[in-house]
C-alpha positions as CSV (number, residue, x, y, z in Angstrom):
1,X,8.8,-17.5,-8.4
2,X,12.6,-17.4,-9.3
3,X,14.4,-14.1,-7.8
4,X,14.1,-11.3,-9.7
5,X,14.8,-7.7,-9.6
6,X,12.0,-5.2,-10.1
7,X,13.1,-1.8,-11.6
8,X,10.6,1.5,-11.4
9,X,11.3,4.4,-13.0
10,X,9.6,7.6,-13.8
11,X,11.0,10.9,-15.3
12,X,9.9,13.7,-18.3
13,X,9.4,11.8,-20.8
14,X,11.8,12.2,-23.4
15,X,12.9,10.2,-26.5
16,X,15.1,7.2,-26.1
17,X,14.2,6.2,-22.4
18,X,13.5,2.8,-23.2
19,X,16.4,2.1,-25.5
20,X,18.8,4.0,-22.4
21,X,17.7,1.1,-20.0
22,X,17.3,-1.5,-22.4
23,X,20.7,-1.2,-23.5
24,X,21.8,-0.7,-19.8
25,X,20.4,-4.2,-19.0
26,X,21.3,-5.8,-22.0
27,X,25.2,-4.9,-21.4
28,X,24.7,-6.7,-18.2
29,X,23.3,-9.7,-19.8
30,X,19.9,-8.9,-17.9
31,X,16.7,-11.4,-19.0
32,X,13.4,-8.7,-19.0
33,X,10.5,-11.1,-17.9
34,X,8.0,-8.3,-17.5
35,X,7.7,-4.9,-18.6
36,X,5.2,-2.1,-18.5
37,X,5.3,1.5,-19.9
38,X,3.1,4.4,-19.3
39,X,3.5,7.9,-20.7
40,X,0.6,10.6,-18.5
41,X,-0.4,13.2,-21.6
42,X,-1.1,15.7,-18.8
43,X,2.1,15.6,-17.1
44,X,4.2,14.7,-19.8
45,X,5.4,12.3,-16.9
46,X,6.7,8.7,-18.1
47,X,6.5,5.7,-16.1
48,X,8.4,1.9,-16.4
49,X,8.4,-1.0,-14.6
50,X,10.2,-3.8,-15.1
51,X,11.2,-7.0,-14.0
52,X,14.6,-8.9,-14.3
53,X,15.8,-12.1,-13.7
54,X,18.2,-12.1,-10.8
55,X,20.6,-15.3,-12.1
56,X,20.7,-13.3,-15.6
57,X,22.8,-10.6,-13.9
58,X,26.4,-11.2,-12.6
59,X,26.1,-8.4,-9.9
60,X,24.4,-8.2,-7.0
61,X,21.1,-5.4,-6.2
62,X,23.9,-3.4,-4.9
63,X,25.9,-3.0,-7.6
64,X,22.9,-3.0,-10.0
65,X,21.7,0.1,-7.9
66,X,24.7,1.8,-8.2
67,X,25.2,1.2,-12.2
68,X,21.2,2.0,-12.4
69,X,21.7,5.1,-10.8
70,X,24.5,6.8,-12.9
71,X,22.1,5.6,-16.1
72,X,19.1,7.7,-15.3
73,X,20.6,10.7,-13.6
74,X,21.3,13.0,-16.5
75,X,17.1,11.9,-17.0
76,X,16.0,12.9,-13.7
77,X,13.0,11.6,-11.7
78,X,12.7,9.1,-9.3
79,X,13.7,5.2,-9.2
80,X,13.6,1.8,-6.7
81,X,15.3,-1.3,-7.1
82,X,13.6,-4.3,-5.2
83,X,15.0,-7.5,-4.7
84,X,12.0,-10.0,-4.9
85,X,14.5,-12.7,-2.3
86,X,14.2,-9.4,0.5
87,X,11.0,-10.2,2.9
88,X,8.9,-7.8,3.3
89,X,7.5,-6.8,6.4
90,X,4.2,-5.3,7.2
91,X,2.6,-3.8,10.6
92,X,-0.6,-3.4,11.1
93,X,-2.9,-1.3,12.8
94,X,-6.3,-1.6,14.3
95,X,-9.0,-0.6,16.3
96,X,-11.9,-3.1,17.1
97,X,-13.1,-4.1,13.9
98,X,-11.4,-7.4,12.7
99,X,-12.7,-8.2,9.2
100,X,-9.5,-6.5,7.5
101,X,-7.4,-8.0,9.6
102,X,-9.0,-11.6,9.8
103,X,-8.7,-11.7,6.1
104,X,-4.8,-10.4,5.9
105,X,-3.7,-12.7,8.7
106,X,-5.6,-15.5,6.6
107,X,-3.7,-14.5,3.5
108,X,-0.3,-14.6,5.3
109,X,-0.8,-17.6,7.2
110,X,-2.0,-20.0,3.6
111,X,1.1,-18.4,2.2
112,X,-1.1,-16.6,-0.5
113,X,0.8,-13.4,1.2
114,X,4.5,-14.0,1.8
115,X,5.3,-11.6,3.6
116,X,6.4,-11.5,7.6
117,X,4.1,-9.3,9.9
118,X,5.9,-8.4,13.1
119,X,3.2,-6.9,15.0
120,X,-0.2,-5.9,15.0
121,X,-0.8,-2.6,17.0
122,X,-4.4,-1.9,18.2
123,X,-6.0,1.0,19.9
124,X,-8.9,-1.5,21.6
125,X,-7.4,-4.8,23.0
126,X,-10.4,-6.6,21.2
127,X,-8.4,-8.5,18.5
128,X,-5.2,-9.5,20.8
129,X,-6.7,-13.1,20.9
130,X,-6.9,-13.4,17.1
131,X,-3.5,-11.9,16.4
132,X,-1.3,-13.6,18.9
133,X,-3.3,-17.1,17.6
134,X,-1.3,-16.7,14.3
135,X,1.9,-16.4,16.6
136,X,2.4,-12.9,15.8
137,X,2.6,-10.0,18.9
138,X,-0.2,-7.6,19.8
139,X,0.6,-4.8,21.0
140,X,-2.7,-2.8,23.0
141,X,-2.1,1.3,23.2
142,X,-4.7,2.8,24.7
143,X,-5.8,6.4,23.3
144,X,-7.2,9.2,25.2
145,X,-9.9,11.3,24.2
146,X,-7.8,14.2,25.8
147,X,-4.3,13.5,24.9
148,X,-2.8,11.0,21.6
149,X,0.3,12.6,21.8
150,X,2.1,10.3,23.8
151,X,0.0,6.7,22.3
152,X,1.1,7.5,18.8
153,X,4.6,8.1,20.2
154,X,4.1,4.3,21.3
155,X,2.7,3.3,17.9
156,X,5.3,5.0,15.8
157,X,8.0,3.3,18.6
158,X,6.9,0.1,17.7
159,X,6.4,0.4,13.9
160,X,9.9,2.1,13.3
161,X,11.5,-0.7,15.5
162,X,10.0,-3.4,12.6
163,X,11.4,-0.9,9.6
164,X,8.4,-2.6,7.6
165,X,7.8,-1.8,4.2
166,X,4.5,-1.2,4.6
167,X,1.9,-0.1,7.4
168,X,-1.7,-0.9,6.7
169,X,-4.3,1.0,8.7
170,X,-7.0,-2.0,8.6
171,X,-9.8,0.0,9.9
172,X,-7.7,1.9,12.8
173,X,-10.2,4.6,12.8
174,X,-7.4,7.0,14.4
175,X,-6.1,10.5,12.3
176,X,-2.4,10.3,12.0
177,X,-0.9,13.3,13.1
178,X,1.0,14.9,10.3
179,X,4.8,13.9,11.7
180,X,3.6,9.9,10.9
181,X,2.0,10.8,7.8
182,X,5.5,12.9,6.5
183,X,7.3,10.0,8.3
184,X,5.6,7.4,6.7
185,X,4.7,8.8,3.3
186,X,4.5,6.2,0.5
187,X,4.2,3.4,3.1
188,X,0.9,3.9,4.9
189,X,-2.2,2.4,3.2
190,X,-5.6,2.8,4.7
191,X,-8.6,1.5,3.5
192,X,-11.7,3.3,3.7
193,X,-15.1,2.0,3.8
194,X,-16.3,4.2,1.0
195,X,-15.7,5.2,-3.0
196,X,-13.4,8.0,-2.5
197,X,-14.0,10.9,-3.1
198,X,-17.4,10.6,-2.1
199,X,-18.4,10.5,1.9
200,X,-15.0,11.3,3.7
201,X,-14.3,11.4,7.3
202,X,-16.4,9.4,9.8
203,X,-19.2,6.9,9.0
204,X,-19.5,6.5,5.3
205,X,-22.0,4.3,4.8
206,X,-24.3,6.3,7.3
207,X,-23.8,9.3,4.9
208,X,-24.6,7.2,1.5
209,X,-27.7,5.5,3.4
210,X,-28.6,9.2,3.9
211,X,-27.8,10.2,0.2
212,X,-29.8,7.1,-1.2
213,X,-26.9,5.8,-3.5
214,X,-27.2,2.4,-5.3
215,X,-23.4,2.0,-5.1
216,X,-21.3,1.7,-1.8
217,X,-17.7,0.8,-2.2
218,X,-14.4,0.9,-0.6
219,X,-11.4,2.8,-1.4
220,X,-7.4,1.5,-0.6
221,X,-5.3,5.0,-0.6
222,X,-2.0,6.4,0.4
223,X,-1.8,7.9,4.1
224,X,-1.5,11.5,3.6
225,X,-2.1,14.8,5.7
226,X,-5.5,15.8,4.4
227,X,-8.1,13.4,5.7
228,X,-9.1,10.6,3.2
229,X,-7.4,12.7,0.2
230,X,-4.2,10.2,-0.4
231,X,-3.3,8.8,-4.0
232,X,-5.3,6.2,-4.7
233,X,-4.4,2.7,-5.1
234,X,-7.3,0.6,-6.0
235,X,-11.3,1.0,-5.6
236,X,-14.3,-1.1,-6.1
237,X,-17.9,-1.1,-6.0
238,X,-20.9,-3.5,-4.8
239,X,-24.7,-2.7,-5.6
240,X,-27.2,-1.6,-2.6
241,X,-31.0,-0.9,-3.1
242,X,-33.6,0.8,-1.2
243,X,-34.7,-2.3,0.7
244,X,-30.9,-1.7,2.3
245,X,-30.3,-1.1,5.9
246,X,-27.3,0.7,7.2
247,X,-26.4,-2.9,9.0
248,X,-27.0,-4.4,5.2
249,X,-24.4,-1.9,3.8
250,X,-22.2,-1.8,6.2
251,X,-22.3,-5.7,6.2
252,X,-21.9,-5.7,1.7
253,X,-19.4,-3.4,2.6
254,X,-16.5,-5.5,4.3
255,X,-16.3,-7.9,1.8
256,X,-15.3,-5.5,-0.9
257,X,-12.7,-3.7,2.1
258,X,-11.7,-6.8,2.6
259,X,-10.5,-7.1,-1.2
260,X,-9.9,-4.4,-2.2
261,X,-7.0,-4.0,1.1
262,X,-5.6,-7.2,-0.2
263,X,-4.8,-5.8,-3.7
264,X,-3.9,-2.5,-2.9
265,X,-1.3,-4.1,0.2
266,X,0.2,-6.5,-2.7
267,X,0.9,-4.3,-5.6
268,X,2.3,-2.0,-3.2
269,X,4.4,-5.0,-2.0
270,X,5.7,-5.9,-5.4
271,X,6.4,-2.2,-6.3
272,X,3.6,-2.4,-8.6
273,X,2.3,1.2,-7.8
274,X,4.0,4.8,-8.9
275,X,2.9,7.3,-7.5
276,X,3.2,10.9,-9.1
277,X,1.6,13.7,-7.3
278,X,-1.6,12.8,-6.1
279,X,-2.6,10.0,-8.8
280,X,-1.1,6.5,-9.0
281,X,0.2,4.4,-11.9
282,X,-0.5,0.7,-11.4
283,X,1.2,-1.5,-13.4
């Protein structure tokens, strides 16, 4: 895909949004190939997000920044300028489980996901061999049952050296304390192994065998304070009956983790997801 510069936007909506950065990108001689509007009748919140050819522009994402941000500041609300030609980086974390990671590393490495992964950070040493086969560093911190003060010191060490874009918690099975989860807010995703809100906290699928439910899903969310209670990105469903073991749902289940991580980790990476309180718009 040529370069292009994606624009979101959201503020009270108000007449005459549109037209203020229409106008503003047609002055600049900016090509729109994509555009989505979305106006919440609760909030009274409006939300845009566009796309713009780069080689239609004579001014760099700089400048456009800078130009964009004068625009929309007698509007209010929030904005983000990404330039498509920028890699983006993504850290990963684990724990011993490798089906979320299998399938990312997969993804990157046939180019379906361009993106650069600097490191893969696991709690168990399990999936070292895996990782470092794709050419990309492991990096084994051990946590104590007594003590994770000082190993997510070493995690957050090595994911703040890789400034990545995005930090994907592919089954890490480890609470971030609340600094990481402040720190990180808007770029940690975790996926959990159920269809939020139902079953939080530890072993999901043991709780809907329990509950006799003819739907287990998976859930791709925002890393937040409260356990399991992030905005959520993406969510899907696959049927279980009652001939279903806990080994049958937890096996049904990684395939649609396995999914539903991979959308939820690429419209986040192509700025496809506003967030607005605790619910998401996802253009």
């Amino acid at each position: 895909m040529s370069r292009r510069y994606v624009i979101t936007f959201g503020c009270p909506d108000r007449i005459g949004i549109v037209a203020a950065i229409a106008s503003f990108l047609a002055e600049l001689g900016g090509t729109i190939v994509e555009a989505a509007y979305h106006t919440d009748q609760d909030t009274g919140w409006f939300f845009t997000r566009q796309e713009v050819a780069a080689e239609s522009l004579a001014i760099g994402p700089d400048e456009l920044r800078s130009r964009f941000a004068a625009v929309v500041a007698e509007l209010g609300g929030d904005w983000q300028i990404l330039d498509t030609d920028e890699r983006r980086r993504v850290v990963i974390l684990v724990s011993k489980e490798g089906h979320c990671l299998y399938d990312i590393l997969g993804r990157v490495a046939s180019g379906e996901l361009d993106v650069d992964v600097p490191a893969v950070i696991g709690n168990h040493p399990d999936l070292a061999k895996i990782t470092e086969a794709h050419g990309i560093p492991f990096h084994h911190v051990p946590f104590p049952r007594e003590d994770k003060t000082s190993a997510f010191a070493e995690v957050a060490r090595v994911v703040d050296a890789a400034a990545p874009h995005a930090i994907v918690l592919a089954r890490f099975m480890q609470i971030l304390p609340m600094r990481l989860c402040a720190d990180w807010t808007g770029r940690a995703l975790n996926i959990h192994h159920s269809f939020l809100p139902s079953f939080v906290g530890a072993k999901p699928y043991h709780q809907a065998y329990r509950r006799g439910v003819k739907l287990i899903g998976a859930t791709c969310h925002y890393v937040t304070a409260e356990l399991d209670a992030g905005p959520i990105i993406d969510q899907d469903v696959i049927r279980v009956g009652h001939g279903d073991s806990i080994p049958d749902m937890v096996r049904k289940g990684r395939d649609i983790e396995k999914v539903v991580l991979a959308r939820g980790l690429r419209w986040h990476l192509e700025n496809r997801i506003l967030v607005h309180g605790n619910k998401t718009v996802v253009f």
